[in-house]
PyMOL Python script that loads the backbone (N, CA, C, O; Angstrom):
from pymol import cmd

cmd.read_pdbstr("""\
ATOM      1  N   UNK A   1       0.847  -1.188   0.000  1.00  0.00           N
ATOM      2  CA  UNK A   1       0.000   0.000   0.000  1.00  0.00           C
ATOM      3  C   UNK A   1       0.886   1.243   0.000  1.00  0.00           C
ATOM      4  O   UNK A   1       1.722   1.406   0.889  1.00  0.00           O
ATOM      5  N   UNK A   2       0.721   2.066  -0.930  1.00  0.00           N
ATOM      6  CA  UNK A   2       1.331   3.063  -1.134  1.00  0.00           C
ATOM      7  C   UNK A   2       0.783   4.627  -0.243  1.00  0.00           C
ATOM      8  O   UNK A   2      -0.052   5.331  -0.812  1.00  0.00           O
ATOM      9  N   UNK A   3       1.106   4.879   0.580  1.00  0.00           N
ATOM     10  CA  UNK A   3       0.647   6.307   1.661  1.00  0.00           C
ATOM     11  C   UNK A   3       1.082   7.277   0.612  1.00  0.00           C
ATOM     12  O   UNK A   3       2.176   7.099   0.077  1.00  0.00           O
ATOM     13  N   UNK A   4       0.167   8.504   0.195  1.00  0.00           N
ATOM     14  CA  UNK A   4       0.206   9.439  -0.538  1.00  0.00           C
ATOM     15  C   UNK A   4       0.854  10.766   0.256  1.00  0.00           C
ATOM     16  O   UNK A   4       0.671  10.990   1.453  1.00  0.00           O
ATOM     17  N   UNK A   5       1.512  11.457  -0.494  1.00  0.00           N
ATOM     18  CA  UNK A   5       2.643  12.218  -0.125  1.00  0.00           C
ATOM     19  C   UNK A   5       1.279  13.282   0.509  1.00  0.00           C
ATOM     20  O   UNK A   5       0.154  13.259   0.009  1.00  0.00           O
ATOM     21  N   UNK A   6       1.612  14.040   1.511  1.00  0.00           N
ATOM     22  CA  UNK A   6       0.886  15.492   1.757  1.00  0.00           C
ATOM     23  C   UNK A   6       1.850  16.753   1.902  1.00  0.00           C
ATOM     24  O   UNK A   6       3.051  16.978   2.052  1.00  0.00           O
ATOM     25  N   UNK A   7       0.536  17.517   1.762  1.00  0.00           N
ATOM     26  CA  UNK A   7       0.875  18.812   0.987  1.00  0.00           C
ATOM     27  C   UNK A   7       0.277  19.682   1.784  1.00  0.00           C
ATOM     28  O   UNK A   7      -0.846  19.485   2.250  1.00  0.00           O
ATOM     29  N   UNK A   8       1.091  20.886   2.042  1.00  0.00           N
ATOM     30  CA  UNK A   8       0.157  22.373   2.297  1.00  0.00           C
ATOM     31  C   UNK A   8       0.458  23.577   1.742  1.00  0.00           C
ATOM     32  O   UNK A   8       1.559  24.080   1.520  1.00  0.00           O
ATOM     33  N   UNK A   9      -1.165  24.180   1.445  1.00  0.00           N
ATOM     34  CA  UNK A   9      -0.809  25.527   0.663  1.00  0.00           C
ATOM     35  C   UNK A   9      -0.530  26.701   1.354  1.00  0.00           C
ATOM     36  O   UNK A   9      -1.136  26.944   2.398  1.00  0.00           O
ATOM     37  N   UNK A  10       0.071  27.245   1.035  1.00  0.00           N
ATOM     38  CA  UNK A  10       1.034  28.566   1.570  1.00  0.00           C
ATOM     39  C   UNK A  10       0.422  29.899   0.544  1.00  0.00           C
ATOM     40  O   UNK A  10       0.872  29.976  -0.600  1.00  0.00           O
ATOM     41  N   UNK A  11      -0.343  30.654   0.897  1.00  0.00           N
ATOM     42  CA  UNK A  11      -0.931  31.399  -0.494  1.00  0.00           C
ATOM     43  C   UNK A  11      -0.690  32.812   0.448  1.00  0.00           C
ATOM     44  O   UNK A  11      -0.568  32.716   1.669  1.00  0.00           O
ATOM     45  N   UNK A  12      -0.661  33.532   0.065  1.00  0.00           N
ATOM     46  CA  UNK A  12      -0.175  35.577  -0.123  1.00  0.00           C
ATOM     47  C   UNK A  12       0.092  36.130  -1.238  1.00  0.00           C
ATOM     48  O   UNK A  12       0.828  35.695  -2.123  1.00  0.00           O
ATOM     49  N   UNK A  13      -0.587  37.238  -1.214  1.00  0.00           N
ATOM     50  CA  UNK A  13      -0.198  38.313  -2.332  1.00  0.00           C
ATOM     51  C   UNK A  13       0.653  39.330  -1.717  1.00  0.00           C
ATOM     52  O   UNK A  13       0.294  40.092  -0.820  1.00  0.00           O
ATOM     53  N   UNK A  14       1.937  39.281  -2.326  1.00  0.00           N
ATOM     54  CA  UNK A  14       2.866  40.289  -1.931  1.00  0.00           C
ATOM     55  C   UNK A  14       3.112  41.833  -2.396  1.00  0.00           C
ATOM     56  O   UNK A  14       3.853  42.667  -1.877  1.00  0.00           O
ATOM     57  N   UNK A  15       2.390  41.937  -3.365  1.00  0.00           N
ATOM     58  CA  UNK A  15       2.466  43.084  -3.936  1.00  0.00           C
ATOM     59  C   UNK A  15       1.085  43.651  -3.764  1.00  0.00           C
ATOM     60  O   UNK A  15       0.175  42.830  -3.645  1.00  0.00           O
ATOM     61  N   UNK A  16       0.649  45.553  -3.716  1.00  0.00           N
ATOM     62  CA  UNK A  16      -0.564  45.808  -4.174  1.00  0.00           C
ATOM     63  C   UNK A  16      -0.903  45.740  -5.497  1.00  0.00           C
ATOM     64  O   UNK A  16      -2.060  46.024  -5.806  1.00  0.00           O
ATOM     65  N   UNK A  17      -0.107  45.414  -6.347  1.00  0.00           N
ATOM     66  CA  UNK A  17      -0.349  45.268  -7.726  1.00  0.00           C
ATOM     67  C   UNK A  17      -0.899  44.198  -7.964  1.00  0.00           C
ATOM     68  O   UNK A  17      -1.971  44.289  -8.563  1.00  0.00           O
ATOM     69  N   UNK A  18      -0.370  42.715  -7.581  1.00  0.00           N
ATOM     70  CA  UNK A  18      -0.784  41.764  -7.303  1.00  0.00           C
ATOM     71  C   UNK A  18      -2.342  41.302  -7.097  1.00  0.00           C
ATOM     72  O   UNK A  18      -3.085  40.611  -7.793  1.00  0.00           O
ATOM     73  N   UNK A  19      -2.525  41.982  -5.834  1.00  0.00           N
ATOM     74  CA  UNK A  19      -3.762  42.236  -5.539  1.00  0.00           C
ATOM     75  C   UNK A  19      -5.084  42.989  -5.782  1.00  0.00           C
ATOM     76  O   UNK A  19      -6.190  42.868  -5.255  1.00  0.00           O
ATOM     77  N   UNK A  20      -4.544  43.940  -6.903  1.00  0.00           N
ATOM     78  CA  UNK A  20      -5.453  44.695  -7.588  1.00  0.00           C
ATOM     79  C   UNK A  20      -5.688  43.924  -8.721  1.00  0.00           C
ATOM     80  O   UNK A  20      -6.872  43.741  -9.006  1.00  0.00           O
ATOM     81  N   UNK A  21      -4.602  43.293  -9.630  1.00  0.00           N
ATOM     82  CA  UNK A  21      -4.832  42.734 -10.669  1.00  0.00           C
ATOM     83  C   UNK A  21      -5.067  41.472 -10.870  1.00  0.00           C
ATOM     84  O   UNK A  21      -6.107  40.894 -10.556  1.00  0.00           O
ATOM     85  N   UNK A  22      -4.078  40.968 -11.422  1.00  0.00           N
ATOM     86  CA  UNK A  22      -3.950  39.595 -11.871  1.00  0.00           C
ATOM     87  C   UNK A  22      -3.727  38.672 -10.985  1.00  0.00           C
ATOM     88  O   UNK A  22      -3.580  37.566 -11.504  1.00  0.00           O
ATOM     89  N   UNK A  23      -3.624  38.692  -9.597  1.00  0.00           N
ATOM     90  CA  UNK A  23      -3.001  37.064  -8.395  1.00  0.00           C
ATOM     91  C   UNK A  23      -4.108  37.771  -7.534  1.00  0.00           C
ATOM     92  O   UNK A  23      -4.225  38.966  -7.262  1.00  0.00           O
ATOM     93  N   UNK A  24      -5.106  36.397  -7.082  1.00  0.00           N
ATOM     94  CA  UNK A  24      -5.781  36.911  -5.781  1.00  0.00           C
ATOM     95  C   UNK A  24      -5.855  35.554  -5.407  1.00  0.00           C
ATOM     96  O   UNK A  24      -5.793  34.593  -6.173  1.00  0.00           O
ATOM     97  N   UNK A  25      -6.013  35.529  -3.991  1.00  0.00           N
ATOM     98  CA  UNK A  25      -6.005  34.434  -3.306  1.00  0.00           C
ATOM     99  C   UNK A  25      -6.882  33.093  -3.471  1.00  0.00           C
ATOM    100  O   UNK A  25      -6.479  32.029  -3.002  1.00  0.00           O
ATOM    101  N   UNK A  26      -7.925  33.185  -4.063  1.00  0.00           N
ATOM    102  CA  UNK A  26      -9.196  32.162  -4.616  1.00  0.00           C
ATOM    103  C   UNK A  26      -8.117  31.465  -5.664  1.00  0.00           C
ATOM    104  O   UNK A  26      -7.872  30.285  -5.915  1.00  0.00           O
ATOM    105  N   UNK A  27      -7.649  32.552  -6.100  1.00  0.00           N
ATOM    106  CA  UNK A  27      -6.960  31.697  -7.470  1.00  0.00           C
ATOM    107  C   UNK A  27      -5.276  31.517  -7.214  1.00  0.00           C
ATOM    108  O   UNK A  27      -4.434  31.421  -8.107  1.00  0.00           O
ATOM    109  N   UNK A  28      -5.097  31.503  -6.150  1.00  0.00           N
ATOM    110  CA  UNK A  28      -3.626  31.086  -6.236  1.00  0.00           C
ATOM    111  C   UNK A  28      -4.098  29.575  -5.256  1.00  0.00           C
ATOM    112  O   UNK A  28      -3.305  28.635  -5.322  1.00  0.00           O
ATOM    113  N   UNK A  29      -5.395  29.400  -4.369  1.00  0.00           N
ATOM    114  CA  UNK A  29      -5.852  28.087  -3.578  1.00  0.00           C
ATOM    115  C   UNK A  29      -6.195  27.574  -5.181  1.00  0.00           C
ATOM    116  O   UNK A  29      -5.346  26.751  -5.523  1.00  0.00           O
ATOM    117  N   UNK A  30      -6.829  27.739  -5.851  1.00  0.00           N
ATOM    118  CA  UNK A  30      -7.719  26.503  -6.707  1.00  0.00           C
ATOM    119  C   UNK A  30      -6.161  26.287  -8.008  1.00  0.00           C
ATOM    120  O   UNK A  30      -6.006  25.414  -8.862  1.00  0.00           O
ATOM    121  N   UNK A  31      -5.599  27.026  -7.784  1.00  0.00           N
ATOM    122  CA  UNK A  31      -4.006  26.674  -8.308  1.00  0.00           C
ATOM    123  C   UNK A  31      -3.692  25.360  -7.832  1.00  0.00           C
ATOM    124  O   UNK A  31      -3.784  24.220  -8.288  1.00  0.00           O
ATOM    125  N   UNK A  32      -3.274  25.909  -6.720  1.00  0.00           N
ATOM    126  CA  UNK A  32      -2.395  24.671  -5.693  1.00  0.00           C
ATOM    127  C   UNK A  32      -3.103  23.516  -5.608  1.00  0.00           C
ATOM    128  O   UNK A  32      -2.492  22.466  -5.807  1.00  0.00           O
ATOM    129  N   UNK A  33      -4.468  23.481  -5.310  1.00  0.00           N
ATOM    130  CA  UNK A  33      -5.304  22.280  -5.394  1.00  0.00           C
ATOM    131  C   UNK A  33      -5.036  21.884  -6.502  1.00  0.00           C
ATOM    132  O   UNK A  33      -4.281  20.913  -6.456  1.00  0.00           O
ATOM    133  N   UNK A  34      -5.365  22.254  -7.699  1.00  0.00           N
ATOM    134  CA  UNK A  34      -4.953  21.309  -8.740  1.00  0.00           C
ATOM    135  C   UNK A  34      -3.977  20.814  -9.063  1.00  0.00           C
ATOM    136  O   UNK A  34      -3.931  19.679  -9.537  1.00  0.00           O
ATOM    137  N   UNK A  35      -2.999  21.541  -8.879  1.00  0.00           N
ATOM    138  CA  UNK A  35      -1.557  21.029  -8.764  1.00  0.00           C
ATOM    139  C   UNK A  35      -1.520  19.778  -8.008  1.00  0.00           C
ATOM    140  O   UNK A  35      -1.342  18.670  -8.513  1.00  0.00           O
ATOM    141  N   UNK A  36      -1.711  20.042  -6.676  1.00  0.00           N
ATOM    142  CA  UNK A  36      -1.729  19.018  -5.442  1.00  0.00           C
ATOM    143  C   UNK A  36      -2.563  17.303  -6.369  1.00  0.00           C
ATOM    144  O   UNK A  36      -2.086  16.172  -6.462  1.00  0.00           O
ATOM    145  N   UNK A  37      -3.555  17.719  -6.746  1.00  0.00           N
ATOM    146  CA  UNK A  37      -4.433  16.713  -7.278  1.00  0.00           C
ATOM    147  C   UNK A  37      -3.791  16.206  -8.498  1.00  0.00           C
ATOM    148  O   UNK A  37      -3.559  14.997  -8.464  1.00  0.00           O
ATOM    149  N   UNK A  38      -3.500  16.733  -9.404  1.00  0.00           N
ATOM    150  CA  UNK A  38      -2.931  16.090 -10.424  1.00  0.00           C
ATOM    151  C   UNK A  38      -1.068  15.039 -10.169  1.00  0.00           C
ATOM    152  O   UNK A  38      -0.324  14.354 -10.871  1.00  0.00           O
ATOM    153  N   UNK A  39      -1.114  15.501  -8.853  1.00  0.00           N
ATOM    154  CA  UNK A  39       0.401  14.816  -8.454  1.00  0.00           C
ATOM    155  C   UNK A  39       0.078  13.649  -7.040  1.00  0.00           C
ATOM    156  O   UNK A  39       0.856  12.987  -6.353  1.00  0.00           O
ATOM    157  N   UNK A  40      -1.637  13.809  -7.022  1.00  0.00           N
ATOM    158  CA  UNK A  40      -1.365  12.685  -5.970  1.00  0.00           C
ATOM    159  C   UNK A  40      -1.509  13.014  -4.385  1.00  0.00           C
ATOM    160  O   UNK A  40      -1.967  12.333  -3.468  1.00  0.00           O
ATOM    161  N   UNK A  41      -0.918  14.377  -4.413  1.00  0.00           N
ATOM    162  CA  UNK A  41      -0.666  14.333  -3.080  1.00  0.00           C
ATOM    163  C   UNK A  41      -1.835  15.227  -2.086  1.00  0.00           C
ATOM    164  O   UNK A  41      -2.596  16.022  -2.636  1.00  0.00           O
ATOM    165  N   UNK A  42      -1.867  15.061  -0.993  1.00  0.00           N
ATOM    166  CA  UNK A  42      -3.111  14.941   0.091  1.00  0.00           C
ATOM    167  C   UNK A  42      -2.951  16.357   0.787  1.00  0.00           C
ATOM    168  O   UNK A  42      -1.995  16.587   1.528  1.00  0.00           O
ATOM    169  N   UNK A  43      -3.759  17.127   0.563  1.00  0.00           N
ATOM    170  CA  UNK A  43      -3.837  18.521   0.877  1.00  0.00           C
ATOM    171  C   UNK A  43      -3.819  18.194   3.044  1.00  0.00           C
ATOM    172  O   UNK A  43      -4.803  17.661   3.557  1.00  0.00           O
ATOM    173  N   UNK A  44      -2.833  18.538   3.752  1.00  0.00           N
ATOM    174  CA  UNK A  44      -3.214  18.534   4.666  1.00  0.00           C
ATOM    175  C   UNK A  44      -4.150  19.243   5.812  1.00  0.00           C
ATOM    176  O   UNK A  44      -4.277  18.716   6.917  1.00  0.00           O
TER     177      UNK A  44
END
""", "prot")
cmd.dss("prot")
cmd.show_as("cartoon", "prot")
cmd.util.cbc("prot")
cmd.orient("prot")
């Protein structure tokens, strides 16, 4: 039986630019989740 690797997301916007525009936090989580999911590993 193979135990699946885990994972945690670490998400911030460092810039106000960032955060006005293009990177906001909804979309840097549903990032990482997919990432996380397509590799297997177990969101802790």
């Amino acid at each position: 039986m193979t135990v699946p690797q885990r994972a945690a997301l670490y998400l911030r916007v460092s810039t106000a630019r960032q955060a006005e525009h293009d990177v906001s936090i909804p979309d840097l989580k549903r990032q990482g989740e997919a990432y996380c999911q397509s590799r297997g590993y177990q969101l802790a």
